[in-house]
DRENPA-3360 file (N, C-alpha, C; in nm, 2 decimals, always signed):
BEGIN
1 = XXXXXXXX = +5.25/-10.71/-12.64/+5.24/-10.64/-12.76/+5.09/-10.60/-12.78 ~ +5.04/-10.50/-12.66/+4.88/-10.52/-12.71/+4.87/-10.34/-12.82 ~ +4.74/-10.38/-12.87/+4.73/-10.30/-12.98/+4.58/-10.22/-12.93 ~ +4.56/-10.07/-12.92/+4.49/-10.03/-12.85/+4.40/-9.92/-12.95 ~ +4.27/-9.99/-12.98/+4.20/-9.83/-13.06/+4.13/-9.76/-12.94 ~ +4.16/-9.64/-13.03/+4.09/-9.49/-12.88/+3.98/-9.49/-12.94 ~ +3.88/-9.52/-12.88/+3.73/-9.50/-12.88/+3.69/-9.39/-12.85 ~ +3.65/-9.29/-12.92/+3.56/-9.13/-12.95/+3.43/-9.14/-12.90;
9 = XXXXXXXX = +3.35/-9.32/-12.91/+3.25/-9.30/-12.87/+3.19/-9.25/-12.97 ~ +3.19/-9.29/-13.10/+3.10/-9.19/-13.24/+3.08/-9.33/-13.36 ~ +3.11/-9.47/-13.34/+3.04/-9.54/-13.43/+3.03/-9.68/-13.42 ~ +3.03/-9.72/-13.50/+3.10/-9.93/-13.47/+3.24/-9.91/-13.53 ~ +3.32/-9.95/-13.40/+3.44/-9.99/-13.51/+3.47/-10.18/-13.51 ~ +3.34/-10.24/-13.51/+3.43/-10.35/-13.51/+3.46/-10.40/-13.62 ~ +3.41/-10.37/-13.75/+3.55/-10.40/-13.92/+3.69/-10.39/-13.83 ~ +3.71/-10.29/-13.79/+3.87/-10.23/-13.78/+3.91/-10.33/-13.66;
17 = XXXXXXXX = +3.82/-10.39/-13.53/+3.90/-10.41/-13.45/+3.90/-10.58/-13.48 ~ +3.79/-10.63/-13.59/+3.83/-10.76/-13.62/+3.93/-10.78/-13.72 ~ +3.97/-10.68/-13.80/+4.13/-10.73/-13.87/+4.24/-10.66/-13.78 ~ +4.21/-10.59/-13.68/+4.30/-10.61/-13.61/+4.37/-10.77/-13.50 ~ +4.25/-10.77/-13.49/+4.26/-10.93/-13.39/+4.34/-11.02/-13.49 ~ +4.31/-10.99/-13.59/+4.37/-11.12/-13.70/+4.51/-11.13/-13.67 ~ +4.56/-11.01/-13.65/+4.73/-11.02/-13.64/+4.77/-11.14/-13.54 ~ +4.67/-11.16/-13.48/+4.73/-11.22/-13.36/+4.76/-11.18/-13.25;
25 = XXXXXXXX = +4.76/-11.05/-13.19/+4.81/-10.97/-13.07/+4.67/-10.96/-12.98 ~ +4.69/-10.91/-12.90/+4.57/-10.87/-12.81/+4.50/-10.71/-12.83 ~ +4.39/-10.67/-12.85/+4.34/-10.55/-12.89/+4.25/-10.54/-12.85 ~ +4.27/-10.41/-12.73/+4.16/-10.35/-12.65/+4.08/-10.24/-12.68 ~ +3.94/-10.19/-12.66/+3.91/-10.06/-12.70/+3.93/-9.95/-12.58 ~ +3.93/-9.86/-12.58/+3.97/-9.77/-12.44/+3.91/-9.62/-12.49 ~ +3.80/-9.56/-12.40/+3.79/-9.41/-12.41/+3.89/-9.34/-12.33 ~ +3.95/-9.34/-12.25/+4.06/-9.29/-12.19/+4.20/-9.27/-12.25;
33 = XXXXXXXX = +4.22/-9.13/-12.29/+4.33/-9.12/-12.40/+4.48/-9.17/-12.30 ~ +4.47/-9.09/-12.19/+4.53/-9.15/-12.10/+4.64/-9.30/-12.07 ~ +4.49/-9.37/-12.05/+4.52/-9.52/-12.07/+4.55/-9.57/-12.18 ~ +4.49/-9.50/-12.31/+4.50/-9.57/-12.43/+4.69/-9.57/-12.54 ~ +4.72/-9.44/-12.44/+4.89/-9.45/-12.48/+4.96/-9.54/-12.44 ~ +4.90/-9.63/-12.33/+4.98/-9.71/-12.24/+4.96/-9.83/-12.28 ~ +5.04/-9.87/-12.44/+5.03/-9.96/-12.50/+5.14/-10.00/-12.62 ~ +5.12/-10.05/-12.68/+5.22/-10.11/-12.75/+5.22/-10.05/-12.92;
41 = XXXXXXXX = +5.10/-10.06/-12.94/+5.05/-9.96/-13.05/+4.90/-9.87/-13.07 ~ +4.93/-9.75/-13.08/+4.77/-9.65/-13.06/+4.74/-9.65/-13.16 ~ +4.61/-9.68/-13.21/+4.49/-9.70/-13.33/+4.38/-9.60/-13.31 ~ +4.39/-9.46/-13.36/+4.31/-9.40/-13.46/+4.19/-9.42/-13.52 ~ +4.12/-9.46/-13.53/+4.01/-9.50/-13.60/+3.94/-9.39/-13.66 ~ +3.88/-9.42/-13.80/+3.81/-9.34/-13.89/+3.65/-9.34/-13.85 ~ +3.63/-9.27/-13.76/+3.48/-9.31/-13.74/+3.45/-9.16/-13.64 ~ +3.38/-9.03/-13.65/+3.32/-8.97/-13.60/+3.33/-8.81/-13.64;
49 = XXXXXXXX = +3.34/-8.73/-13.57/+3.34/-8.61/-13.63/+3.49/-8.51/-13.58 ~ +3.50/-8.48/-13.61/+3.68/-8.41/-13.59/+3.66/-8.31/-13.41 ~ +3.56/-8.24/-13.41/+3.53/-8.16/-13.29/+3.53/-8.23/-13.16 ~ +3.41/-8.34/-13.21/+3.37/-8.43/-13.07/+3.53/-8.51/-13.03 ~ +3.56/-8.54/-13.16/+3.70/-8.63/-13.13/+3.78/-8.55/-13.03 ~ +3.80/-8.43/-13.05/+3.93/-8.34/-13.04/+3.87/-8.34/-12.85 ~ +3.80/-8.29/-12.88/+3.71/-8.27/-12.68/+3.72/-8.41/-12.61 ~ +3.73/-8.49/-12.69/+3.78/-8.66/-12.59/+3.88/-8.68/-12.58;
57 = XXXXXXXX = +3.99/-8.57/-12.70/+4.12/-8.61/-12.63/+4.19/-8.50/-12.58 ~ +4.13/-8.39/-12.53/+4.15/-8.28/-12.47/+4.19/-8.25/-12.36 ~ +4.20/-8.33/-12.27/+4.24/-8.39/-12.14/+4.43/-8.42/-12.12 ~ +4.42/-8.48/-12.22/+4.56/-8.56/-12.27/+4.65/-8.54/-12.38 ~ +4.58/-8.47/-12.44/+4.65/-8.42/-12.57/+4.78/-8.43/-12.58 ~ +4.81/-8.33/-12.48/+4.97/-8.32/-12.45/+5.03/-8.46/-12.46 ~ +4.99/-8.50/-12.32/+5.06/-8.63/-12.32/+5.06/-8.75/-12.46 ~ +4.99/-8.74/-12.51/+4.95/-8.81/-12.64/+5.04/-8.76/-12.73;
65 = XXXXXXXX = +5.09/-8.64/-12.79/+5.15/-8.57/-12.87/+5.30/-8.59/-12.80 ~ +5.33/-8.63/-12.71/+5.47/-8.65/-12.61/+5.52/-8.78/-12.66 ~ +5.38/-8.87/-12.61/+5.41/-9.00/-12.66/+5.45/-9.07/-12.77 ~ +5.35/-9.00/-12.88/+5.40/-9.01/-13.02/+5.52/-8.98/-13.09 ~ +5.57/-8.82/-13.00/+5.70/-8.83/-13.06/+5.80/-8.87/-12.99 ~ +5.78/-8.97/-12.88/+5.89/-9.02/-12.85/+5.91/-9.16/-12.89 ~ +5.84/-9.16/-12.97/+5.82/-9.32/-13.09/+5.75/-9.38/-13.07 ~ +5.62/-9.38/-12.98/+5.49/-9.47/-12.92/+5.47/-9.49/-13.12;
73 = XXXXXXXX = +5.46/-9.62/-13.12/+5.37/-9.64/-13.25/+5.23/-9.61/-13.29 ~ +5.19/-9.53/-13.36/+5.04/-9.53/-13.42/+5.04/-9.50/-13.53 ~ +4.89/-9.57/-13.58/+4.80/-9.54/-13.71/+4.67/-9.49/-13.71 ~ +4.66/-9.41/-13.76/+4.54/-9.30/-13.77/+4.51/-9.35/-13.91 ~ +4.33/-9.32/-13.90/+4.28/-9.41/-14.01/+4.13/-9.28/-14.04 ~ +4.15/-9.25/-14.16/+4.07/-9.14/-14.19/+4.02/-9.06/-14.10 ~ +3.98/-9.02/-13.97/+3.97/-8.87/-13.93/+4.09/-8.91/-13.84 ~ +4.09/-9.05/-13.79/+4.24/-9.06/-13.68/+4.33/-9.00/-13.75;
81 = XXXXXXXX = +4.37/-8.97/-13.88/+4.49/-8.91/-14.00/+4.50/-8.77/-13.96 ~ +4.35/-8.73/-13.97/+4.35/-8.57/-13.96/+4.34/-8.53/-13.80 ~ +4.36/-8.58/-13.69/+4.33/-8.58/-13.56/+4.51/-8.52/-13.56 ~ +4.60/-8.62/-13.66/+4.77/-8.60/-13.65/+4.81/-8.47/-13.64 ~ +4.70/-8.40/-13.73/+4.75/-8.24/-13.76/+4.69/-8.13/-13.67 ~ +4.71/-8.00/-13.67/+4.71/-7.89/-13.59/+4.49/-7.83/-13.58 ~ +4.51/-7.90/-13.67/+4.31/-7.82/-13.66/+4.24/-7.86/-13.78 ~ +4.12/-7.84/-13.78/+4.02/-7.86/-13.92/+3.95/-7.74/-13.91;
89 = XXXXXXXX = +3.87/-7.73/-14.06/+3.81/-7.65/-14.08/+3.65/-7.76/-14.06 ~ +3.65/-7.87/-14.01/+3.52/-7.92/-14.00/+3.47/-7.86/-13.88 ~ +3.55/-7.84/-13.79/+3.51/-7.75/-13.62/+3.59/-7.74/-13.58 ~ +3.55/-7.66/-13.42/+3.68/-7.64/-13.34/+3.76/-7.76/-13.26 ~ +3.87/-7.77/-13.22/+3.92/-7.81/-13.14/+4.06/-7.80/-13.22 ~ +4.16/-7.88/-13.13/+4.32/-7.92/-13.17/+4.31/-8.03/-13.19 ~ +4.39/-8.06/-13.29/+4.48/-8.19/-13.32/+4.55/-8.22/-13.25 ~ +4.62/-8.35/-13.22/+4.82/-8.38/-13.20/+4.90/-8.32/-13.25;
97 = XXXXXXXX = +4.90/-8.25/-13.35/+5.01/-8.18/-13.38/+5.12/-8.21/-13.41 ~ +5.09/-8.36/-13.39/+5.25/-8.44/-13.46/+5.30/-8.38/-13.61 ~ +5.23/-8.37/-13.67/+5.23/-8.27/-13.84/+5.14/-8.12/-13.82 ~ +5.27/-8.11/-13.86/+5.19/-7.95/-13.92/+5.11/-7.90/-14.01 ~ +5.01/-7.88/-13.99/+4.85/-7.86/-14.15/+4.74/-7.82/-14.07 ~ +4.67/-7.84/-14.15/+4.54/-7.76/-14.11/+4.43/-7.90/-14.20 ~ +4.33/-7.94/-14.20/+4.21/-8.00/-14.23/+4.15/-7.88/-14.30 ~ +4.07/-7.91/-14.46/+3.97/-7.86/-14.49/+3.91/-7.98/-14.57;
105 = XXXXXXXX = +3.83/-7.88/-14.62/+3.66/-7.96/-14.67/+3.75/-7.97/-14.84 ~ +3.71/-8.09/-14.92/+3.76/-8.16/-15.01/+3.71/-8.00/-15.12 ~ +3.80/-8.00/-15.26/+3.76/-7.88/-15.33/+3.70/-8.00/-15.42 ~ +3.57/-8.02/-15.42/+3.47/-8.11/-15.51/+3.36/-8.09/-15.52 ~ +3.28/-8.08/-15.64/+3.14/-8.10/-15.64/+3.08/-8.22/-15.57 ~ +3.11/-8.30/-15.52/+3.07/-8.49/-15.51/+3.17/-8.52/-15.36 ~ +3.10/-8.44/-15.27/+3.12/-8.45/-15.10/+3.03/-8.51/-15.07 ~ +3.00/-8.62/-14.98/+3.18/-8.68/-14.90/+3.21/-8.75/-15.07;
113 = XXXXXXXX = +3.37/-8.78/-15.06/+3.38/-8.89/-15.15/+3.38/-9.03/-15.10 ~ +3.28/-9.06/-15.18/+3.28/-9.26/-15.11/+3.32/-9.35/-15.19 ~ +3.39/-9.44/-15.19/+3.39/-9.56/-15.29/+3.53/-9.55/-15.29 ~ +3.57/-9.61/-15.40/+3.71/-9.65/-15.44/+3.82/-9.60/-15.50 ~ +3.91/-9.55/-15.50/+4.00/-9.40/-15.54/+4.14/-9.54/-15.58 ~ +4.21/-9.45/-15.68/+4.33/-9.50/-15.71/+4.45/-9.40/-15.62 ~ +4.55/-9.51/-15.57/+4.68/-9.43/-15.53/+4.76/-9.38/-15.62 ~ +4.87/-9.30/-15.62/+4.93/-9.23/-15.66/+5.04/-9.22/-15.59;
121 = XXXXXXXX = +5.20/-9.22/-15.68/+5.31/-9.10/-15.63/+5.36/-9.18/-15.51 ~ +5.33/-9.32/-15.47/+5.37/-9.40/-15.36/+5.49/-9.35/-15.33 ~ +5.55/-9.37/-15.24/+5.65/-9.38/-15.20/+5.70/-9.43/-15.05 ~ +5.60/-9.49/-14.98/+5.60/-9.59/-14.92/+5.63/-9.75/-14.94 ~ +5.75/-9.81/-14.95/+5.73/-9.93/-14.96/+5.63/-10.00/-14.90 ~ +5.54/-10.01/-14.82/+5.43/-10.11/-14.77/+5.34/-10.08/-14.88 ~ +5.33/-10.00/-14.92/+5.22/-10.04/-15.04/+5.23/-10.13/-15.12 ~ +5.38/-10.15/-15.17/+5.36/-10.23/-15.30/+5.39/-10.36/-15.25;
129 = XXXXXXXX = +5.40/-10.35/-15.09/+5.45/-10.56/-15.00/+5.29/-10.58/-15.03 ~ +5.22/-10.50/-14.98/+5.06/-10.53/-14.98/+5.01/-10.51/-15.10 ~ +5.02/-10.50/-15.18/+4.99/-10.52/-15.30/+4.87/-10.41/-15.30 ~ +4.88/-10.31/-15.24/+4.77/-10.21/-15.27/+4.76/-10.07/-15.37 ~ +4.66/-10.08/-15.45/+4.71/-10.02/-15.53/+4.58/-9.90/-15.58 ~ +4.43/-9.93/-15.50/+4.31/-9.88/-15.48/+4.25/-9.89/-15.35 ~ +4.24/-9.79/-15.29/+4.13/-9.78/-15.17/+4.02/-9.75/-15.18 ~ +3.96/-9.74/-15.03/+3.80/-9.73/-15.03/+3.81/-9.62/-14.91;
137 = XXXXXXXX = +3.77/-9.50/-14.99/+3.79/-9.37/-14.88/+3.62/-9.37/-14.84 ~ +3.58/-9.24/-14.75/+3.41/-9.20/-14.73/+3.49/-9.06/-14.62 ~ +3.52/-8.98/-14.71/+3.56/-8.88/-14.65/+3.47/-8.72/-14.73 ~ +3.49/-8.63/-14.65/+3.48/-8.50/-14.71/+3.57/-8.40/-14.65 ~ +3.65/-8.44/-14.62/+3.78/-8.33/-14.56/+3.91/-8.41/-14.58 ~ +4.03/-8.32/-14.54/+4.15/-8.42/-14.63/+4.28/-8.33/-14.58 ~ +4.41/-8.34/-14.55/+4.51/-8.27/-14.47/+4.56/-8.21/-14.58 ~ +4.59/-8.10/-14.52/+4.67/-8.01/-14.62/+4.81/-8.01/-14.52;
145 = XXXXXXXX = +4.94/-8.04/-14.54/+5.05/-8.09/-14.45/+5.14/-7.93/-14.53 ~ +5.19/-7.90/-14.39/+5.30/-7.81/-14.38/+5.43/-7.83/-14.47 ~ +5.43/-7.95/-14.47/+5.57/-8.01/-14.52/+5.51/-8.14/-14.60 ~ +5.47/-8.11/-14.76/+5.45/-8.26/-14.86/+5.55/-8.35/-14.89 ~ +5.69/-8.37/-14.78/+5.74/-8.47/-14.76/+5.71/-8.55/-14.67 ~ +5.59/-8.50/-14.56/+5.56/-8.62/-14.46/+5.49/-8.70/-14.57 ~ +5.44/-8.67/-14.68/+5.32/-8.72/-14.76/+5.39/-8.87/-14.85 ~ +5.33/-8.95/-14.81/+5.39/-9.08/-14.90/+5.30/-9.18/-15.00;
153 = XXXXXXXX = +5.18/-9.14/-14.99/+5.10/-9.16/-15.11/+4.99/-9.05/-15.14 ~ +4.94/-9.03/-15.25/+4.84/-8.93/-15.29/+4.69/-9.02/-15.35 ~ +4.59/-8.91/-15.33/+4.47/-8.99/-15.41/+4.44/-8.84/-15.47 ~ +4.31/-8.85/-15.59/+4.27/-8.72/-15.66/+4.10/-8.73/-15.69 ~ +4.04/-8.64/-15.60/+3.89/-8.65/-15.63/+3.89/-8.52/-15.70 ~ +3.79/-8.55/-15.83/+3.77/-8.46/-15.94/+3.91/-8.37/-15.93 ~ +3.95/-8.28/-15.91/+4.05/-8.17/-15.91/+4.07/-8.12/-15.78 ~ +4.08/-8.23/-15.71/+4.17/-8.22/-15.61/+4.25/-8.32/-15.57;
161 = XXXXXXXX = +4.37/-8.27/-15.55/+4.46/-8.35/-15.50/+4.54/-8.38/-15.35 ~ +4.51/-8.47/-15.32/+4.49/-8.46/-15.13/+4.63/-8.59/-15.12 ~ +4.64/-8.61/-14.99/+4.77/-8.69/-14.91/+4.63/-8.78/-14.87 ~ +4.69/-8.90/-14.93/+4.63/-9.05/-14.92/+4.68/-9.11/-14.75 ~ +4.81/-9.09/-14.77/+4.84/-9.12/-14.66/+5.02/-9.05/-14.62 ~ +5.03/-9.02/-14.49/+5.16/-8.95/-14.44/+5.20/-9.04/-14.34 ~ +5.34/-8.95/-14.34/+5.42/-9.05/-14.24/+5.51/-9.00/-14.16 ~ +5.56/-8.99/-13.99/+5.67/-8.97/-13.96/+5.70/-9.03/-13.83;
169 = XXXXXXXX = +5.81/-9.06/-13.81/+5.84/-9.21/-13.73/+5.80/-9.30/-13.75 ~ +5.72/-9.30/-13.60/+5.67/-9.45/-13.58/+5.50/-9.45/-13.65 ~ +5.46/-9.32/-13.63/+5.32/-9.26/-13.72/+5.30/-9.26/-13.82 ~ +5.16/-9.37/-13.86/+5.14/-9.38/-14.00/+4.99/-9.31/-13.99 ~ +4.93/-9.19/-14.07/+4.80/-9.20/-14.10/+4.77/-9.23/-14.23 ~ +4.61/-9.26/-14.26/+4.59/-9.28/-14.38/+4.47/-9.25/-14.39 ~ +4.42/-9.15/-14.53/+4.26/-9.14/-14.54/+4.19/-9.18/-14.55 ~ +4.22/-9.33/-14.61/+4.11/-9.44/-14.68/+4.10/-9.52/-14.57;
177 = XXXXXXXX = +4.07/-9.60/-14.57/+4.06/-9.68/-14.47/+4.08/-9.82/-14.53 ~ +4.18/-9.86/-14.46/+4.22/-10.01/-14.56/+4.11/-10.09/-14.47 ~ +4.05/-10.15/-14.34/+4.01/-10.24/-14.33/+3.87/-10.27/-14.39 ~ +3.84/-10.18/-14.49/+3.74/-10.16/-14.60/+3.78/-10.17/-14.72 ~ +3.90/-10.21/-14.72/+4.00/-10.20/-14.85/+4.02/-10.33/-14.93 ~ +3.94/-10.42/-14.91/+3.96/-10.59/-14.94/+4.09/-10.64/-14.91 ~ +4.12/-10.76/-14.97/+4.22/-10.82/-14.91/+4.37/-10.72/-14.88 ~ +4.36/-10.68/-14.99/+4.48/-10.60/-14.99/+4.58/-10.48/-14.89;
185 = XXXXXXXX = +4.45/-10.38/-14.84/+4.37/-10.33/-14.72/+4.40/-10.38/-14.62 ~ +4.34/-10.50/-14.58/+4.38/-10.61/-14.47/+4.52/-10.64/-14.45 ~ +4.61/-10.68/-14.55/+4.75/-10.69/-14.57/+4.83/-10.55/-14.56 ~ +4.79/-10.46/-14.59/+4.86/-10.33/-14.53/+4.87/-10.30/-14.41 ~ +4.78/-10.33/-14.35/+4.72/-10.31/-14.18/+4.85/-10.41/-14.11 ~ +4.85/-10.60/-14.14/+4.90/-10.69/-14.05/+5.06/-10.64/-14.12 ~ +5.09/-10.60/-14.25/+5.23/-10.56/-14.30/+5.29/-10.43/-14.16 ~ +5.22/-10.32/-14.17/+5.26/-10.23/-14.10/+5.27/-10.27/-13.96;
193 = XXXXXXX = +5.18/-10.34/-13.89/+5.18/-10.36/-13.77/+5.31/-10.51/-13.72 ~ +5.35/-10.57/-13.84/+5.47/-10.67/-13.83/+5.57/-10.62/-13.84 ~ +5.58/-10.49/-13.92/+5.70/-10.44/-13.91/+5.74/-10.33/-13.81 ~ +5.60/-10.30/-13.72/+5.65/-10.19/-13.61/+5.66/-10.22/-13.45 ~ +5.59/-10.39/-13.45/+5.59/-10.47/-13.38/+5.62/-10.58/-13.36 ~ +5.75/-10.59/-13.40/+5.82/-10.76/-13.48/+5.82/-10.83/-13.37 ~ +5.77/-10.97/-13.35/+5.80/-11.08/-13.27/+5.89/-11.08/-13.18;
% end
């Protein structure tokens, strides 16, 4: 049951890969999109710029977007979320394409937004096992989804209203980034990954 973040090569992720370890499983980092499907669960990470990302997984894409929808499990975690969809307006490249949207730049005076945002409109039960009920986003772009039923919670900077987090299958992304998200955060992460990886 190992648990695998795709390294971009664009920051530190060790926050994310020490509450991942917590679960208890084994968790590798891997620049090789390749290798990095060949696992038990793919981790997204919120850490770099959407263009550079897209060019490291441009090799593989396909296979990546194959895997996913044949139920490979993943979580995408603030740009990993927007990596799910067809393109950004932050630069060029493609998404996975698992969802249909496009990325743009948040409609706010007060870009990036950083700090702590209230959820909204849940409709994911793992929110309320994890008792989460505020995140901690550091974003300036945000998915606009083809279809606002993949959408299972919402957040709202000044007058805008963006997808907190979406879902389909085995694919969870999310904008905030819970392993920044205090205890609660932390409990979303080991909730989601018990229930997609049961013993």
């Amino acid at each position: 049951m190992t648990i695998t973040v795709f390294d971009y090569g664009a920051g530190n992720l060790h926050s994310l890969v020490k509450v991942l370890e917590g679960t208890g499983r084994p968790v590798r980092l891997e620049t090789d999109l390749v290798q990095a499907i060949d696992t038990s669960l793919l981790v997204l990470p919120g850490v770099g710029a959407f263009s550079a990302a897209a060019d490291r997984m441009a090799g593989a894409r396909v296979h990546a977007r194959d895997a996913l929808r044949a139920g490979l499990p993943c979580l995408g975690i603030c740009l990993g979320m927007q990596l799910l969809f067809d393109a950004s307006d932050e630069g060029p490249g493609a998404g996975l394409g698992i969802l249909a949207g496009r990325v743009t730049r948040m409609d706010a005076t007060r870009v990036p937004q950083i700090g702590w945002n209230t959820l909204d409109d849940v409709t994911d039960p793992l929110f309320a096992r994890a008792a989460l009920r505020t995140a901690y986003y550091a974003n300036s772009f945000a998915c606009r989804p083809d279809h606002p039923a993949t959408v299972v919670a919402w957040s709202t900077h000044e007058s805008d209203r963006f997808p907190a987090a979406v879902r389909t299958g085995n694919t969870l992304g999310v904008q905030f980034h819970p392993e920044k998200s205090s205890a609660p955060g932390v409990e979303f992460i080991r909730r989601f990954i018990d229930d997609i990886l049961p013993d």
